[in-house]
C-alpha positions in Angstrom: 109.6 120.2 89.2 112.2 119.1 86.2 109.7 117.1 84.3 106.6 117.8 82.7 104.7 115.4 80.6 103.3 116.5 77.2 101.7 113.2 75.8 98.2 112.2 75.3 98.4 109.2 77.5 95.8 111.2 79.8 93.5 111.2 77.0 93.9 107.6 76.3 93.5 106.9 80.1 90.1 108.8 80.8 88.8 107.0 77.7 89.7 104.0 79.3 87.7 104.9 82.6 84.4 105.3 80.6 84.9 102.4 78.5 84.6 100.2 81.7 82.0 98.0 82.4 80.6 95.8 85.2 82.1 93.6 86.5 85.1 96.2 86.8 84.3 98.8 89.4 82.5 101.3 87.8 80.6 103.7 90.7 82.0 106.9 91.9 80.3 107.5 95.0 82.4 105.2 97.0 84.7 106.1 99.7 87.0 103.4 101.8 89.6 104.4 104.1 92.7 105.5 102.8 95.8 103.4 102.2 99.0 105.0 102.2 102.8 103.3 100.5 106.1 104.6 101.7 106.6 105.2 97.7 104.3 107.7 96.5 104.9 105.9 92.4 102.4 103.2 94.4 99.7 105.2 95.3 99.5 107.3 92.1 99.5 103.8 89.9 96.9 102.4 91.4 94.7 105.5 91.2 95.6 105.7 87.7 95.2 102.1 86.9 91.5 101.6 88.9 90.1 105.3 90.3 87.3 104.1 91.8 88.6 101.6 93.7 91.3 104.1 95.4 89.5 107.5 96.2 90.4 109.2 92.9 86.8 109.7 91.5 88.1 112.8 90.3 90.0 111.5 87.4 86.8 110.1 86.2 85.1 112.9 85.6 88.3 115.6 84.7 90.8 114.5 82.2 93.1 117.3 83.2 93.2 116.0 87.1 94.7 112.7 85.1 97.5 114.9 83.2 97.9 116.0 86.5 98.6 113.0 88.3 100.6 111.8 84.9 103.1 115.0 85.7 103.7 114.0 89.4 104.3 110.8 88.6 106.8 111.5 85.8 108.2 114.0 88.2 108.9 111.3 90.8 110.3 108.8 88.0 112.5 111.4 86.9 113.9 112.0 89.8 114.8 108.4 90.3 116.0 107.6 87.2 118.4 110.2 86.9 120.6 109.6 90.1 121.3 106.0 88.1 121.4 107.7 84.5 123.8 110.7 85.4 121.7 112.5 82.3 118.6 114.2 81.6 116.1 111.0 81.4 112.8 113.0 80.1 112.8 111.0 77.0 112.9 107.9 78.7 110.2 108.9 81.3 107.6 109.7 78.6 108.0 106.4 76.8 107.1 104.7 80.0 104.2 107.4 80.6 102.6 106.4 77.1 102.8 102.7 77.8 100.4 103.0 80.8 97.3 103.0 79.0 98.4 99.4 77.7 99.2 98.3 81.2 96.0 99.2 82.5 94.8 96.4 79.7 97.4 93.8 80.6 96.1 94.4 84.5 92.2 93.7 83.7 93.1 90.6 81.9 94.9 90.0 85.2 92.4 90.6 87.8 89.6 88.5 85.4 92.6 85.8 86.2 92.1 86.4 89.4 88.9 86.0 89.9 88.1 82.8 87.6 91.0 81.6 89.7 90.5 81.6 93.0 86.9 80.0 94.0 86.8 82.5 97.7 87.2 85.4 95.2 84.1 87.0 95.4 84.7 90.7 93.2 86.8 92.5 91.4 87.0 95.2 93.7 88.4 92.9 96.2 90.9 91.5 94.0 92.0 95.2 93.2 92.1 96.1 96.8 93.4 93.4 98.7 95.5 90.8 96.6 98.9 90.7 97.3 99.6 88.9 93.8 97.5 91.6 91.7 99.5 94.2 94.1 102.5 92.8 93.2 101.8 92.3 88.9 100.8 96.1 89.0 104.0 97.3 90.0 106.0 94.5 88.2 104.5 95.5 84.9 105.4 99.0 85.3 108.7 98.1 86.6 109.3 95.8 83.6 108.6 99.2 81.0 111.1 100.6 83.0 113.3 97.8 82.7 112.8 98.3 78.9 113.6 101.5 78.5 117.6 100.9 80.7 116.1 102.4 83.8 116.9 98.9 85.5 118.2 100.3 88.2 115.1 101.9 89.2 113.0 99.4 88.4 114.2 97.6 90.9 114.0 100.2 93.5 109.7 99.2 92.7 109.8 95.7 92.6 111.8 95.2 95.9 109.0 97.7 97.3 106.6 95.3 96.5 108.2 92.5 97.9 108.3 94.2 101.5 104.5 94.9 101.1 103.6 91.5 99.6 106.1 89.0 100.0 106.1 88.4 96.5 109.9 88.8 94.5 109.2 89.3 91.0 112.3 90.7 89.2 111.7 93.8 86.8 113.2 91.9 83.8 110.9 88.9 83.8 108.2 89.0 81.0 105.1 88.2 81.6 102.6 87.3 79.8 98.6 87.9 80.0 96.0 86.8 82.3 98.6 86.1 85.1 97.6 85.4 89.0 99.5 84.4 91.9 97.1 83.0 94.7 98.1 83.6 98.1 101.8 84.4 96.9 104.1 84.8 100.1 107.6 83.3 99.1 107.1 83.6 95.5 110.3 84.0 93.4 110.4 85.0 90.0 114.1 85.9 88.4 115.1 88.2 85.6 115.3 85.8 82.6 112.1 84.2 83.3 109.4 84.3 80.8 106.0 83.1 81.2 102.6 83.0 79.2 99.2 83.5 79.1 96.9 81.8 81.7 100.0 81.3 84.5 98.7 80.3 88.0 101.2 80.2 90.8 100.5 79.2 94.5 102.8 80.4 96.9 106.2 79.3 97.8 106.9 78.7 94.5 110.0 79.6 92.4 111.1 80.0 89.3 114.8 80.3 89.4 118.4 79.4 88.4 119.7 75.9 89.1 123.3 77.1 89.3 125.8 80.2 88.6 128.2 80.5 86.0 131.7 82.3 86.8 133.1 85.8 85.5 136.3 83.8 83.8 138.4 87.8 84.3 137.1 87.8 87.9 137.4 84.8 90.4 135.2 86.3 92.9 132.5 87.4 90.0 129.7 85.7 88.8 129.0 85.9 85.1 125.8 88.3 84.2 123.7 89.2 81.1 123.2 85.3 80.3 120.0 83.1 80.0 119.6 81.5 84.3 115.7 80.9 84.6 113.1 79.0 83.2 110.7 79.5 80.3 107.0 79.3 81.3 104.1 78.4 78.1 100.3 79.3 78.1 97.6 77.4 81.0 100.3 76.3 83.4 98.9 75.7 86.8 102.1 75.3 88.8 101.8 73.9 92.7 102.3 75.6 96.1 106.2 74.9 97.4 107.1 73.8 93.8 110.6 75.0 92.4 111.5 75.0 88.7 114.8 76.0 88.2 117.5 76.8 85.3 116.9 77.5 81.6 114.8 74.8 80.8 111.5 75.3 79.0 107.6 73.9 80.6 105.3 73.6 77.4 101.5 74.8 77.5 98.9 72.8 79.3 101.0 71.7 81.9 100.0 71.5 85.4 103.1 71.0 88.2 101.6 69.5 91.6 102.6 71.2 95.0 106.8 70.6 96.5 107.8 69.2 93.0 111.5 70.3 92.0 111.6 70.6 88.3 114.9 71.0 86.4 114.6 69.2 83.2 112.0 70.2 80.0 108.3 69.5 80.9 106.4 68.6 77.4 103.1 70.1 76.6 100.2 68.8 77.6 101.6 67.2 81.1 100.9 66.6 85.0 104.2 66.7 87.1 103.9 65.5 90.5 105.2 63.8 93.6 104.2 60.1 93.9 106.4 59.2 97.1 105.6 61.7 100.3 107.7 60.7 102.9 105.1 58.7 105.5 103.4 60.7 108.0 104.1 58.8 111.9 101.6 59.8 114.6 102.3 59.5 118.6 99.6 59.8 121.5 101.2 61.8 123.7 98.8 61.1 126.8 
């Protein structure tokens, strides 16, 4: 192996484990059948991020089984970073190591989103197990320190992973704020200049996209990157299933967008957007 990690983020992480407290999972004597991802970065995040909900009780109880795990998963995001990087890319690898411990706090807040969001959510442990919209947030977040630190490129190897196993398109660059859920998720669209805030709910179907494409004025057949294309998100937005909200325009806090709007001008704060003429519904026995 070319990496090895020499930070104290193992420290910080089995602290972590035995600072939690019900309702988080918490017991190590449970064992559910296993669940494997065609990327191995998958499997060893989650068992980092929640141990006891994936079979890896033994980073519970040994701190040097997480600094373990820590060096196989540096290993694995050093060997995709550096096809992209052409140059040794330990450096960058260990900043996104030491930021895990603070993603494993950002992905609490979002599972207790979760669960005061969705009334058939019945656990935690469910939510961390099964939700296609916490599944997808996990690696996103990851994928966004990534983003952060110029591995783009590889970040986006993760994110598109997570889209095949949840349906869910969440672009490493978009930042997201705390307390995020996406309930039910398939078709959901998030682009790279996106930034939402705290308390976001999102139903599925939704996007939050560009309205239109500028052109590379040296190159015809180029479209013009690095510029501002999506939509600003604030704080408590519920926003509806099928709804799009596209460009660079901003929706304020306390906003609430109903299901199959289409949204492409500024939303104030402290607003309900919705559809008040649904085409009429016709109705014909056929026997």
């Amino acid at each position: 192996m070319d990496y090895c990690y020499t930070g104290d983020a193992h420290e910080k992480l089995f602290a972590a484990y035995r600072a939690d407290e019900e309702p988080f999972p918490t017991q190590t004597q449970m064992e559910f059948p296993r669940r494997e991802h065609r990327r191995p970065e998958v499997d060893i995040l989650k068992r980092l991020f929640f141990p006891t909900c994936w079979n890896a009780v033994e980073l519970v109880r040994d701190e040097l089984a997480v600094l373990d795990s820590l060096d196989t998963l540096g290993g694995l995001f050093f060997a995709g970073i550096r096809p992209y990087s052409g140059s040794d890319p330990a450096e960058t690898v260990d900043a996104v190591i030491e930021q895990l411990p603070a993603v494993r706090r950002r992905l609490k807040k979002d599972v207790e989103a979760a669960f005061k969001g969705d009334p058939a959510a019945k656990t935690y442990m469910e939510i961390i197990r099964s939700y296609p919209g916490f599944m997808a947030i996990l690696v996103q977040r990851v994928a966004h320190t990534l983003y952060e630190a110029d591995a783009s490129e590889y970040a986006r190897e993760l994110t598109e992973y997570a889209k095949t196993e949840t349906g869910i398109d969440i672009h490493p660059g978009a930042e997201i704020g705390d307390h995020f859920f996406i309930d039910h998720g398939t078709g959901v669209v998030i682009g790279e200049t996106t930034t939402v805030g705290e308390w976001v709910r999102l139903y599925q179907d939704v996007t939050l996209g560009a309205l239109h494409f500028e052109a590379d004025e040296s190159d015809e057949h180029r479209l013009k990157k690095g510029y501002k294309r999506h939509p600003d998100i604030g704080d408590h937005v519920v926003i509806g299933a099928g709804t799009k909200v596209l460009g660079a325009i901003t929706v304020g806090d306390h906003v609430s967008i109903g299901a199959n709007s289409w949204v492409t001008d500024d939303v104030p704060d402290d607003t309900k957007v919705y559809v008040t003429d649904h085409p009429t519904q016709e109705r014909k026995r056929t026997k």
